[in-house]
C-alpha positions in Angstrom: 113.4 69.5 -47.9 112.9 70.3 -51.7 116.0 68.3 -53.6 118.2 70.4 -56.0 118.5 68.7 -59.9 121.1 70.5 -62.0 121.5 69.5 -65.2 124.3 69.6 -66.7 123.6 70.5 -70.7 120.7 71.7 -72.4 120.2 69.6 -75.9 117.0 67.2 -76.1 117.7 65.0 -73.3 118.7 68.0 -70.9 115.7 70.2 -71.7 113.2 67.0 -71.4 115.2 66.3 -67.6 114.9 70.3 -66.9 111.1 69.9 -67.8 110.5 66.4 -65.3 112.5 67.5 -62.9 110.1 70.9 -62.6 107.2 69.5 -63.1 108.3 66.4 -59.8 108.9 69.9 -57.9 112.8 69.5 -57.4 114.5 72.7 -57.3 116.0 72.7 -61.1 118.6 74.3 -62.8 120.2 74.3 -66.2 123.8 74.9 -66.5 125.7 74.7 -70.3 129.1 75.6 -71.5 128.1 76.4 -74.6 125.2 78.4 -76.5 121.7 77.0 -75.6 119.4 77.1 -78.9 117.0 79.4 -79.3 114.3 77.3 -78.9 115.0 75.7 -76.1 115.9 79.1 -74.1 111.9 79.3 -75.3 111.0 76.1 -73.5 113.0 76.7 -70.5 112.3 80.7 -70.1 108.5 79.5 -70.9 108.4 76.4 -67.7 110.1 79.2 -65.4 113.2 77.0 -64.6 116.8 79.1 -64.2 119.6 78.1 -66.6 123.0 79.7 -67.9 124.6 79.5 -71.0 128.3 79.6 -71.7 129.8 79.0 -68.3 129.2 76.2 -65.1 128.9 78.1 -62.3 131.1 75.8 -59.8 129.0 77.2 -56.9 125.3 76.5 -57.9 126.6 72.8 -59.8 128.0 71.7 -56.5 125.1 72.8 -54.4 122.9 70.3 -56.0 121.2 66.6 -54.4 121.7 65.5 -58.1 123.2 65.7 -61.3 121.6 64.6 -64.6 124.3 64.7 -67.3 124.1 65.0 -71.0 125.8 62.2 -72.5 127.9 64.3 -74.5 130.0 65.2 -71.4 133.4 63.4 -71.0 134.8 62.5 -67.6 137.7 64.8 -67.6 135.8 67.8 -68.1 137.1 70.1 -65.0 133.7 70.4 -63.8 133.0 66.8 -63.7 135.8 66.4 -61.5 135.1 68.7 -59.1 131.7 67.1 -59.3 132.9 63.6 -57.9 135.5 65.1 -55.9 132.5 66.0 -54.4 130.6 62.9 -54.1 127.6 63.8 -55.8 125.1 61.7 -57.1 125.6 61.8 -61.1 122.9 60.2 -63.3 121.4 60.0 -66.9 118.3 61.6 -68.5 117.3 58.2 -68.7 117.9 56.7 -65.4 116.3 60.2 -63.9 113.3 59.5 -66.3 113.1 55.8 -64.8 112.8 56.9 -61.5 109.5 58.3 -61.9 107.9 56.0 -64.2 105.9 52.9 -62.6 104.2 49.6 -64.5 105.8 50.5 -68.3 107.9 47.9 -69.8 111.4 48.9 -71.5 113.1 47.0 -74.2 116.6 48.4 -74.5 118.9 48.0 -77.1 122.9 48.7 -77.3 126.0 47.8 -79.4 128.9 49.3 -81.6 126.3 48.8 -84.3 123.2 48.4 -86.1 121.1 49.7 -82.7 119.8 52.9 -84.1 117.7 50.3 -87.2 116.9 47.4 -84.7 115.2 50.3 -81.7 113.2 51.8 -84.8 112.4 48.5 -86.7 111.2 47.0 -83.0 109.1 50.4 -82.7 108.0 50.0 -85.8 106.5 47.0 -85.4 104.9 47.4 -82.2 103.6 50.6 -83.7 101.7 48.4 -86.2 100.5 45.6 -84.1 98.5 48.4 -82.0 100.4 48.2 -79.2 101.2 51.5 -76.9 104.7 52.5 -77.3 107.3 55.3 -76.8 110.9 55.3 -78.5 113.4 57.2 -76.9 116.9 57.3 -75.5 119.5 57.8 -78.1 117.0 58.9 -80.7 114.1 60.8 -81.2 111.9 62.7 -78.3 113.6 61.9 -74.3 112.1 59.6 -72.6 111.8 62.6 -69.7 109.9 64.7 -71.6 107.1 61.7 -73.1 106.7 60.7 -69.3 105.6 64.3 -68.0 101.6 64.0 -69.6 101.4 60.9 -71.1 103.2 57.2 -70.2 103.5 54.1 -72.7 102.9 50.5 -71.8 106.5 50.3 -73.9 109.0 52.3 -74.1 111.8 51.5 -76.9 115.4 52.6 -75.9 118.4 52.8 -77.8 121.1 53.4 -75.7 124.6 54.5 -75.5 128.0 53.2 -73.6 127.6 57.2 -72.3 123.9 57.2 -71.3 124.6 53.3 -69.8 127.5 54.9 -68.0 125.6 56.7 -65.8 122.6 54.3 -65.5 122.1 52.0 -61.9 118.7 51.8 -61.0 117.3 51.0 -64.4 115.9 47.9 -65.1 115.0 46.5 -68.8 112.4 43.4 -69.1 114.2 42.9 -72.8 117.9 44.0 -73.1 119.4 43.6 -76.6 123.5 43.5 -77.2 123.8 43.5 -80.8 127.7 43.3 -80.8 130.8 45.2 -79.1 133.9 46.6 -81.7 136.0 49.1 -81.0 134.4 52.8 -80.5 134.8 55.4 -78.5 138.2 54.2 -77.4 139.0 57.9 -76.8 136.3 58.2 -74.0 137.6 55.1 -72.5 141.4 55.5 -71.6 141.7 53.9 -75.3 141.0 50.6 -73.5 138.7 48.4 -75.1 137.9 46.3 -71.9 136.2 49.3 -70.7 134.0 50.1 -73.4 133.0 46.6 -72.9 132.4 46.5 -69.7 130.2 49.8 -70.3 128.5 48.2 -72.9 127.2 45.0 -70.9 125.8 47.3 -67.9 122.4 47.0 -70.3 121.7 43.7 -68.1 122.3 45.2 -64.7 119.3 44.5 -62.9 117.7 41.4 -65.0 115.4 39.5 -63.1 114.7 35.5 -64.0 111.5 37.1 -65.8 113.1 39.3 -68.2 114.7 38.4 -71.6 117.9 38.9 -73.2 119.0 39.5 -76.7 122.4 39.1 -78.2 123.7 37.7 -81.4 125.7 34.3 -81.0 128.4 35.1 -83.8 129.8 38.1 -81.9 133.1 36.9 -80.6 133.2 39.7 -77.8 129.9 39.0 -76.2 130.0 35.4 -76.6 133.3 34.2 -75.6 132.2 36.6 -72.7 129.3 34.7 -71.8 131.0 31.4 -72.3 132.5 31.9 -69.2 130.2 31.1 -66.5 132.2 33.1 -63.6 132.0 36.5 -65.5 128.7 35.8 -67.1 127.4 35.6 -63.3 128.6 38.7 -62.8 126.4 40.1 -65.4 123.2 37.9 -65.9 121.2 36.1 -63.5 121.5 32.2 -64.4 118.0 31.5 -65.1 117.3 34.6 -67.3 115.7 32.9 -70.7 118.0 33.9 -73.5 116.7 34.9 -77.2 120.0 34.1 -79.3 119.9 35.8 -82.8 121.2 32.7 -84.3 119.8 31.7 -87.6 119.8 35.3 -88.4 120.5 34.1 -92.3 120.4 31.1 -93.5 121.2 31.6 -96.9 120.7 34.6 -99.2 117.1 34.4 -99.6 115.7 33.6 -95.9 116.5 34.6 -92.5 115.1 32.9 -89.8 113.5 33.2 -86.3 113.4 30.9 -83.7 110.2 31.9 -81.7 109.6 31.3 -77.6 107.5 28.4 -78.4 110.7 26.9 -80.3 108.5 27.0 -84.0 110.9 28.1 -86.8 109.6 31.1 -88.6 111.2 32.2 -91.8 111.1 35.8 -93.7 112.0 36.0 -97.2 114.9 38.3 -97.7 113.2 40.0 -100.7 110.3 40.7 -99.2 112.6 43.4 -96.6 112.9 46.7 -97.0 116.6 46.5 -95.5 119.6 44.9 -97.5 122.6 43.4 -96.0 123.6 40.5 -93.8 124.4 43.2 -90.8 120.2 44.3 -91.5 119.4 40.3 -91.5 120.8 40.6 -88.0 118.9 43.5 -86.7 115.6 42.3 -87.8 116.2 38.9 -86.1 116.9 41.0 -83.1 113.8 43.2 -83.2 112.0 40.4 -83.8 112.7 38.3 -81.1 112.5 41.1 -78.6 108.8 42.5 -80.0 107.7 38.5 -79.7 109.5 38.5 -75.8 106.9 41.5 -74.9 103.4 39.4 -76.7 103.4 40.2 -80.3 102.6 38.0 -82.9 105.3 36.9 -85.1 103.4 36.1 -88.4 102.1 39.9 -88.3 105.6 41.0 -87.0 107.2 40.1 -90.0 104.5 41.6 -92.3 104.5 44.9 -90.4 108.5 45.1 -91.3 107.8 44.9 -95.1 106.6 48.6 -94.6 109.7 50.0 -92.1 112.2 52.9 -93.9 115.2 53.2 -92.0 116.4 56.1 -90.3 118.5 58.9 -92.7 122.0 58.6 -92.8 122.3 54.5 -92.2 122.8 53.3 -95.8 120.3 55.8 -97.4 120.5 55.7 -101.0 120.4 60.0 -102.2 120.2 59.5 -105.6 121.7 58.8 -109.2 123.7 61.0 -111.2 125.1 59.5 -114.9 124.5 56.1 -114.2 126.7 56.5 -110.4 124.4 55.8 -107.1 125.3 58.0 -103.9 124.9 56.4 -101.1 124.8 58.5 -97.5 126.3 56.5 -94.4 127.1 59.2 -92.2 125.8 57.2 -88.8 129.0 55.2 -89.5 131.2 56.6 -86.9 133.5 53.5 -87.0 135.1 51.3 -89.0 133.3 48.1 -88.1 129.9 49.9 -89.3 132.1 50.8 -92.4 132.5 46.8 -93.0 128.8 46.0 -92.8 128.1 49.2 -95.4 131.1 47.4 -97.4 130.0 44.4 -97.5 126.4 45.0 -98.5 128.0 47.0 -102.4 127.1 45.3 -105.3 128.8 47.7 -106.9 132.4 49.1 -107.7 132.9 51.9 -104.7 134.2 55.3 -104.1 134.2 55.8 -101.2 134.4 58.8 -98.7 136.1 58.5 -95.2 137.3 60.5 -92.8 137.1 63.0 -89.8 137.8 62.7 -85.7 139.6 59.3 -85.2 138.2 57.5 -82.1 141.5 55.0 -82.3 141.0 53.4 -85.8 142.1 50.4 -86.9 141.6 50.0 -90.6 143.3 46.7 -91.4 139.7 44.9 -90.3 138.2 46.1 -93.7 141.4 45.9 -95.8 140.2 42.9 -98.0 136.7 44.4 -98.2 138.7 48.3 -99.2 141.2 45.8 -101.9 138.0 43.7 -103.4 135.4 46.9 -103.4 136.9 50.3 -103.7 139.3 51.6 -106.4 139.2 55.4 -105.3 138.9 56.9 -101.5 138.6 60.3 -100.9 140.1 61.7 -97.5 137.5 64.1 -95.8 138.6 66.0 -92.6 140.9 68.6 -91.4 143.8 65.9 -90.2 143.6 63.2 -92.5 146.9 61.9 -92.0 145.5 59.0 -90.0 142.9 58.0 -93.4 145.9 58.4 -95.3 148.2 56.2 -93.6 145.6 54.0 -92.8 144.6 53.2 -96.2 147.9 53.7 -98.1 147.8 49.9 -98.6 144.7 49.2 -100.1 143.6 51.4 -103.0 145.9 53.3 -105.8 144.7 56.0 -105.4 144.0 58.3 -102.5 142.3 62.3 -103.0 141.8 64.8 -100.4 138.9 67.0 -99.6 138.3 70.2 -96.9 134.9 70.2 -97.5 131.6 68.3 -98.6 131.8 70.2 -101.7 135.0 69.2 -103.2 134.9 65.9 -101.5 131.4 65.2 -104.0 132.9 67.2 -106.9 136.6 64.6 -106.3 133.4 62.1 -106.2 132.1 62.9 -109.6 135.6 62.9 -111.3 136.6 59.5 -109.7 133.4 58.0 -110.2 132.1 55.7 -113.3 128.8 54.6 -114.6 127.7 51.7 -112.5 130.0 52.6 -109.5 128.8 53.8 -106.0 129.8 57.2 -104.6 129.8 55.9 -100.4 129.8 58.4 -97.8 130.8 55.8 -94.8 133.3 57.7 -92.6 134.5 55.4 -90.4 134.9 58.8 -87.9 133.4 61.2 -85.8 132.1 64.6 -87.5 133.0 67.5 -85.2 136.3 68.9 -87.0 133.9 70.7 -90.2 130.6 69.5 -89.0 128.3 70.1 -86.2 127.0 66.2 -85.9 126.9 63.0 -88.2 123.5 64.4 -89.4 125.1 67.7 -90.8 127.4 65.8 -92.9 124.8 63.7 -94.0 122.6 66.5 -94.9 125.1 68.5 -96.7 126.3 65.2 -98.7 122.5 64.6 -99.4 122.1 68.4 -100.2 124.6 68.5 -102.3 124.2 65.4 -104.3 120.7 67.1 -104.7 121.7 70.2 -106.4 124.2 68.2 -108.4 121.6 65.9 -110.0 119.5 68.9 -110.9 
C-alpha cells in the first residue's frame, strides 16, 4: 500500500518535501491557505504532484498516512486540530528529510539567538577546509530538496523551536544550544517553560558518541543542566560536552578550548564579526567544525574571510557623517541587547512591529547609556511606546519604512548610528524580516544617492 504525504504549506521547505516525498513514491499532495508563488506552482505543476491554493480541503488532509508541516503553522489553526483529533502522524520537512537519508552527519544548531551566524560561520568553514557539506533547515535551500540527487557527508542545520517541535526520529552527532530568552511566547501559551522545553528537544536522541554544544554563561541552559535529574532527561550522561567557555577573554582574544584540551586563541581583530554576542558564535562553530575532524589552526583562518548573513548587524551605508545599520533578523529584544551592546556610537534607533510578549526593561540601561532618539515603527505601537516611555526623551512614530528613515535623518547627528533592531516580528506592514530589511537598506540607498 502506497502511503499518502500531504503537506501542509507550499514555501521552500513544503515544495522541497512535495518534491522527496514524489520522487520516494508516496502518494503526495500540497494543500495551502494562502497563494502559492508563481514559481513554485512551476515546480510543482512541472513534478506532476496535485496541490491547492487558498483553502485545506478537510477531506483529502485527513485521508493522509502523514503530515509534513510548514513551520509557519500554529497549533490552533482549525485544521491542525482536526488533524490530531485525528491521530495523524504530524512531522517536519526536516525530520521527513531525515528519514530517508543514511551515513551523513548533522551538526544542528538552535537558540533565541545568534544561530542564523554560528550555522553559516560553521558552513563556512567546512566549506573551506574541503569538506562535503550541505546547510539547510532554517535557512537557505531544504534539506528535502538537496537530498533528492545529491547527499553531503554534512549537513549544517539551523533549527527552530517550530521545526524542533515536530522533530522525533532525528538524531544530531553535534547539537549546539546557544542560549534560550524569551521568543515566541505567543506560540507557546505565553509560557516560557515551554519554549524551553522546545528548545532542548535538539538533544533528543544523543548517543555517548555525539557531541554537545552550549555556552556556560546562559543562565537558562545551565542552571538546567546543573540539575542532574532533568539533565538525564535530556542528555545521555556520558555524552562529551564542548562548553563555549572562554568565548572572550578580553577585548582582543577569544579563545577555544580544543578536544585534545590545547588552548587555541583567535585575535579579535583579525574577525570579520564584532561583538561579544559574535565572540560567542564563533567559539561555537568552532568547537562543533573541530567535533566532526577539522583542523582548528585552518578553522580559525578560514573565518577571517566569512560575511554574515543580510539583516544581522549589516552595516547599509553612511549618509553626512551618520552610519545605518540594518538588524532586521532581530525579532526580540534579547537580540536587540547584543546589537546594543556592540554601538560605539550614539544610537537612533528603530523598534517596533508584532509583539511576541516583550519585556523591555532587560535593555533599559543599554536604551538610557546608548540611545537618545527611538522611532516607533508598526501599526500598534502602543506596546514600544509604553515600553520605552522610561528610557529616552524622546519618542517619534512612523507607519512606514519611509518616514521611519526620513524621522531617522532629522533625529540623527554626525557620528551617531541610525539602528534598525526591532525587537518584533514584521508581519503588520511587511511580508518577512527580510522585506523590512530590504526596504530599510533600499531606502537608505536612494537617500545616500
Amino acid at each position: 500500500m502506497i502511503q499518502k504525504v500531504v503537506i501542509l504549506g507550499s514555501g521552500e521547505s513544503g515544495v522541497g518535501a512535495a518534491l522527496l516525498s514524489k520522487a520516494k513514491g508516496y502518494d503526495t499532495f500540497v494543500s495551502d491557505s494562502n497563494v502559492i508563488s508563481d514559481a513554485f506552482v512551476k515546480e510543482l505543476e512541472e513534478a506532476d504532484i496535485s496541490f491547492e491554493q487558498e483553502k485545506h480541503s478537510e477531506d483529502i488532509i485527513l485521508s493522509a498516512d502523514i503530515i509534513v508541516k510548514s513551520p509557519g503553522i500554529p497549533e490552533r489553526a482549525p485544521i491542525m486540530k482536526l488533524i490530531r483529533a485525528k491521530g495523524i502522524e504530524v512531522i517536519s520537512e526536516i525530520e521527513f528529510a531525515y528519514r530517508h537519508i543514511t551515513g551523513s552527519k548533522f551538526i544542528a544548531i538552535t537558540g533565541s539567538n545568534g544561530k542564523t551566524t554560528t550555522t553559516l560561520l560553521i558552513y563556512h568553514i567546512l566549506s573551506k577546509l574541503g569538506f562535503s557539506v550541505g546547510l539547510g533547515g532554517n535557512i537557505g535551500t531544504s534539506l528535502a530538496r538537496q537530498i533528492i540527487q545529491e547527499q553531503k557527508d554534512i549537513y549544517v542545520l539551523e533549527l527552530s523551536s517550530f521545526q524542533l517541535d515536530d522533530m522525533y526520529t532525528f538524531k544530531a552527532n553535534v547539537a549546539v544550544l546557544l542560549n534560550i530568552t524569551p521568543d515566541h511566547l505567543d506560540r507557546y501559551e505565553y509560557k516560557f517553560e515551554n519554549y524551553v522545553a522546545s528548545k532542548f528537544r535538539i538533544f533528543q536522541n544523543l548517543t555517548p558518541s555525539d557531541f554537545y554544544i552550549t555556552y556556560a554563561e546562559d543562565v537558562v541552559v545551565t542552571d538546567i543542566l546543573k540539575d542532574s535529574k532533568v539533565a538525564a532527561q535530556h542528555l545521555p550522561v556520558s555524552l562529551k560536552q564542548l562548553y563555549t567557555t572562554g568565548a572572550y577573554s578580553d577585548e582582543k582574544t577569544i579563545q577555544l578550548n580544543g578536544l585534545d584540551k590545547n588552548v587555541y586563541s583567535a585575535f579579535v581583530a583579525d574577525l570579520p564579526l564584532n561583538g561579544k554576542h559574535n565572540y560567542i558564535n564563533v567559539m561555537a562553530a568552532l568547537n562543533a567544525v573541530v567535533a566532526v575532524g577539522a583542523d582548528v589552526t585552518k578553522s580559525i583562518e578560514a573565518i577571517k574571510s566569512f560575511r554574515n548573513a543580510p539583516h544581522r548587524l549589516e552595516f547599509v551605508g553612511s549618509i553626512y557623517g551618520v552610519k545605518y545599520v540594518n538588524d532586521s533578523k532581530a525579532t526580540n529584544v534579547d537580540s536587540v541587547w547584543y546589537a546594543l551592546d556592540s554601538m560605539q556610537t550614539p544610537v537612533v534607533l528603530i523598534v517596533g512591529g508584532v509583539d511576541k510578549g516583550n519585556d523591555y526593561t532587560q535593555i533599559e540601561s543599554l536604551v538610557k547609556e546608548k540611545v537618545h532618539t527611538i522611532i516607533a515603527l508598526g501599526k500598534d505601537n502602543s506596546k514600544v511606546l509604553t515600553g520605552f516611555s522610561s528610557m529616552v526623551a524622546e519618542i517619534k512614530e512612523a507607519g512606514s519604512m519611509l518616514e521611519a528613515i526620513r524621522i531617522a535623518h532629522d533625529s540623527a547627528k554626525q557620528g551617531d548610528t541610525v539602528l534598525l533592531s526591532p525587537a518584533c516580528a514584521s508581519f503588520d506592514l511587511f511580508k518577512n524580516y527580510e522585506d523590512r530589511g530590504n526596504q530599510f537598506r533600499n531606502l537608505v540607498i536612494e537617500l545616500a544617492g
